[in-house]
Backbone as a ProteinNet text record, in pm:
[ID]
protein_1_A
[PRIMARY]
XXXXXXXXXXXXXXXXXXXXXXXXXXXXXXXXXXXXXXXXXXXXXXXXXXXXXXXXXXXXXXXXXXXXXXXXXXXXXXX
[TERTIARY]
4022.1	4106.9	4241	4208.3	4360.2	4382.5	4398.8	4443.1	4614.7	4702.3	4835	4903.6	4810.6	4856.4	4819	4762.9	4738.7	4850.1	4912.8	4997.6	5128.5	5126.2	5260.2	5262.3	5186.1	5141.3	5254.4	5166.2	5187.5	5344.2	5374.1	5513.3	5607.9	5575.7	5631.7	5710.9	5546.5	5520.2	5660.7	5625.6	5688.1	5857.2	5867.1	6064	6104.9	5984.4	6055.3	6051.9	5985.9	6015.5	6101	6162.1	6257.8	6440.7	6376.6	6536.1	6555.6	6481.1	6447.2	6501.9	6461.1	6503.4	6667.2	6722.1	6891.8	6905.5	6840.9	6830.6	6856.7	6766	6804.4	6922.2	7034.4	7177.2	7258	7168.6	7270.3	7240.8	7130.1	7106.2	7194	7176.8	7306.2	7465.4	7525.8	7652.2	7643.6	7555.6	7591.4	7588	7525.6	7548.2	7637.7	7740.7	7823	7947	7952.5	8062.3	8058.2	7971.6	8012.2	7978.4	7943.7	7957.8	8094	8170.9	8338.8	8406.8	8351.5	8447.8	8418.5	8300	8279.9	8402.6	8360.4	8428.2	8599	8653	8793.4	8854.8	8756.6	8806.8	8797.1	8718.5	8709.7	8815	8875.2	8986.1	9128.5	9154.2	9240.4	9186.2	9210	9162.1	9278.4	9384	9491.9	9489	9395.9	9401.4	9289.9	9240.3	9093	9103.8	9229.1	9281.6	9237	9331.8	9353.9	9249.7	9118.5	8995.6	8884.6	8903.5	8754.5	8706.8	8865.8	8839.4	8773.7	8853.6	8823.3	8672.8	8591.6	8458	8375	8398.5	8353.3	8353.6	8449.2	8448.1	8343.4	8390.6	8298.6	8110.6	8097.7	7986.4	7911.6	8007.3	7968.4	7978.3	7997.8	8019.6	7890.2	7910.1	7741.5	7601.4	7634.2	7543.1	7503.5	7593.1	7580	7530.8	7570.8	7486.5	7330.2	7286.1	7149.6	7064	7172.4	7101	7102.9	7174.2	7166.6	7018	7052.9	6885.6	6757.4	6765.9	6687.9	6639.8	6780.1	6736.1	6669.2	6774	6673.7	6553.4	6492.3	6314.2	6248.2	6345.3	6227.1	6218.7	6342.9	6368.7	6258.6	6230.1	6141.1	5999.9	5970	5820.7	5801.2	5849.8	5825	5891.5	6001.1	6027.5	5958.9
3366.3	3444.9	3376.4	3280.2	3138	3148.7	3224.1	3124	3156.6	3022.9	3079.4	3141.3	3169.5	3217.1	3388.5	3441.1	3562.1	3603.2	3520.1	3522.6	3508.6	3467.1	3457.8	3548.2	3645.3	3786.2	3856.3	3872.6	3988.3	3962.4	3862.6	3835.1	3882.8	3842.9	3858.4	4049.3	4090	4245.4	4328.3	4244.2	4291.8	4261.9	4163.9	4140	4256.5	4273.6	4335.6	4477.5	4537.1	4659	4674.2	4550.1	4529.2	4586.1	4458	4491	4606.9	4718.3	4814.5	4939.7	4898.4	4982.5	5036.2	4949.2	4948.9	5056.3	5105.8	5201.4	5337.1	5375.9	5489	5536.4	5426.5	5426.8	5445.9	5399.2	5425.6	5549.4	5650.1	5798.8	5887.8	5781.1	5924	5906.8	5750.7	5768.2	5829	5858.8	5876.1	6036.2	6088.6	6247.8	6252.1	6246.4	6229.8	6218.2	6099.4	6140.7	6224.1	6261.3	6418.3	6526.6	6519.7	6637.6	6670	6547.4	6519.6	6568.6	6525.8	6502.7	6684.8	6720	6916.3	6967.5	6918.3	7022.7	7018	6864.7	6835.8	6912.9	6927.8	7008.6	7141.7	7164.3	7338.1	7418	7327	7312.3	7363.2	7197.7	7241.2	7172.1	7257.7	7248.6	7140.1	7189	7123.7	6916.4	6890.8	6791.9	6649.4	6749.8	6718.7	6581.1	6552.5	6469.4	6362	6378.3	6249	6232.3	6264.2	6232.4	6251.9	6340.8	6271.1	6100.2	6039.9	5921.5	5807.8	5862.2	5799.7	5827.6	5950	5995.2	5867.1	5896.8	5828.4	5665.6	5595.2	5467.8	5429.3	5551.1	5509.7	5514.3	5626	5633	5533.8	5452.1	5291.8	5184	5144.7	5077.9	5093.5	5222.9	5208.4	5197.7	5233.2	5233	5072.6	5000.3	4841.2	4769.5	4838.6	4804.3	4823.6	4941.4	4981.7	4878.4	4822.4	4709.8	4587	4567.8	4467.1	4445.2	4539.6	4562.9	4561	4586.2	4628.6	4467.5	4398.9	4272.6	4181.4	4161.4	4105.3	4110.5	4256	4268.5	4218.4	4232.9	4196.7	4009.9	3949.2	3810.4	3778.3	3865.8	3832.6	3825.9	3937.1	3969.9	3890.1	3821.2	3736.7	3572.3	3575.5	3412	3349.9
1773.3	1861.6	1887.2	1906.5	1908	1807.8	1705.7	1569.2	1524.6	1493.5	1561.1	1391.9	1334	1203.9	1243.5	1302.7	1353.7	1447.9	1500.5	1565.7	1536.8	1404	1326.4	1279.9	1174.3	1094.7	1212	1358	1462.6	1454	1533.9	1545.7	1447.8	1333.9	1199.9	1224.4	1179.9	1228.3	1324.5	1444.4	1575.2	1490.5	1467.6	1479.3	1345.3	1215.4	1150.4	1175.3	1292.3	1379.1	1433.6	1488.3	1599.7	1527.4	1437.2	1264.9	1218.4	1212	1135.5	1244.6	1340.9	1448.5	1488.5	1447.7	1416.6	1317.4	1242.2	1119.6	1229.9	1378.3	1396.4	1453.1	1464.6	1519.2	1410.9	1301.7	1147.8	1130.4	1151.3	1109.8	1230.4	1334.7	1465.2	1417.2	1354.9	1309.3	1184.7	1099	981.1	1037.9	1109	1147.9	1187.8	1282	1358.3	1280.7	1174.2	1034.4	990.7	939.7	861.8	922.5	1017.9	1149.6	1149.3	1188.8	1232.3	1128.4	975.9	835	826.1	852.7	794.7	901.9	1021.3	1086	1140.5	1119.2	1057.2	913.4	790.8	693.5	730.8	764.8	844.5	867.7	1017.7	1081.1	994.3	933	828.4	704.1	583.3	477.8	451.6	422.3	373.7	425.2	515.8	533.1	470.1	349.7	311.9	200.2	193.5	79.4	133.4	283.6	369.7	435.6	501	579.9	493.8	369.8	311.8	263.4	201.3	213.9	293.5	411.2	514	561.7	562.5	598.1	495.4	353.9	279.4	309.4	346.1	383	543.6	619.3	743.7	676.6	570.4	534	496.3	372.6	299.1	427.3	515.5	625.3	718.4	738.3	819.8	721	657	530.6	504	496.1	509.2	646.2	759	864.3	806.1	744.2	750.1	654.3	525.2	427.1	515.2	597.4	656.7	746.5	813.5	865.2	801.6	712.9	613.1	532.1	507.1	461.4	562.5	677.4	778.8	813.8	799.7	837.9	719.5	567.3	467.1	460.5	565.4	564.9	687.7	724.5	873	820.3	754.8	724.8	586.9	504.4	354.5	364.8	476.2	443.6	537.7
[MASK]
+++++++++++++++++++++++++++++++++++++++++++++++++++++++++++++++++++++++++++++++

């Protein structure tokens, strides 16, 4: 019941829940961009040159928050 290798597993467990959890702030910005980017082109079309880029860059950016997370839990739960 003491045994602190059971307790490392759990722990382990717990932080790479914890890391992973940052993932559901990456699914509300990643809505929220192209919520903004649809309904900015909507608006005006003519401006679609200049903010799809930009949609696209906020996209790769949070998107790297999410590998980041993503590496951290698999650095939590294997190293």
């Amino acid at each position: 019941m003491n045994d602190p290798a059971a307790y490392l597993g759990a722990f382990k467990a717990l932080g790479a829940g914890i890391a992973v959890f940052a993932l559901f702030g990456v699914g509300l910005a990643l809505g929220n961009i192209f919520s903004t980017l649809i309904s900015s082109v909507a608006r005006n079309p003519s401006a679609r040159d200049t903010v799809f880029p930009i949609g696209i860059l906020g996209f790769a950016l949070t998107e790297a928050v999410a590998l980041f997370a993503l590496l951290i839990a698999f650095l939590i739960l294997f190293a």
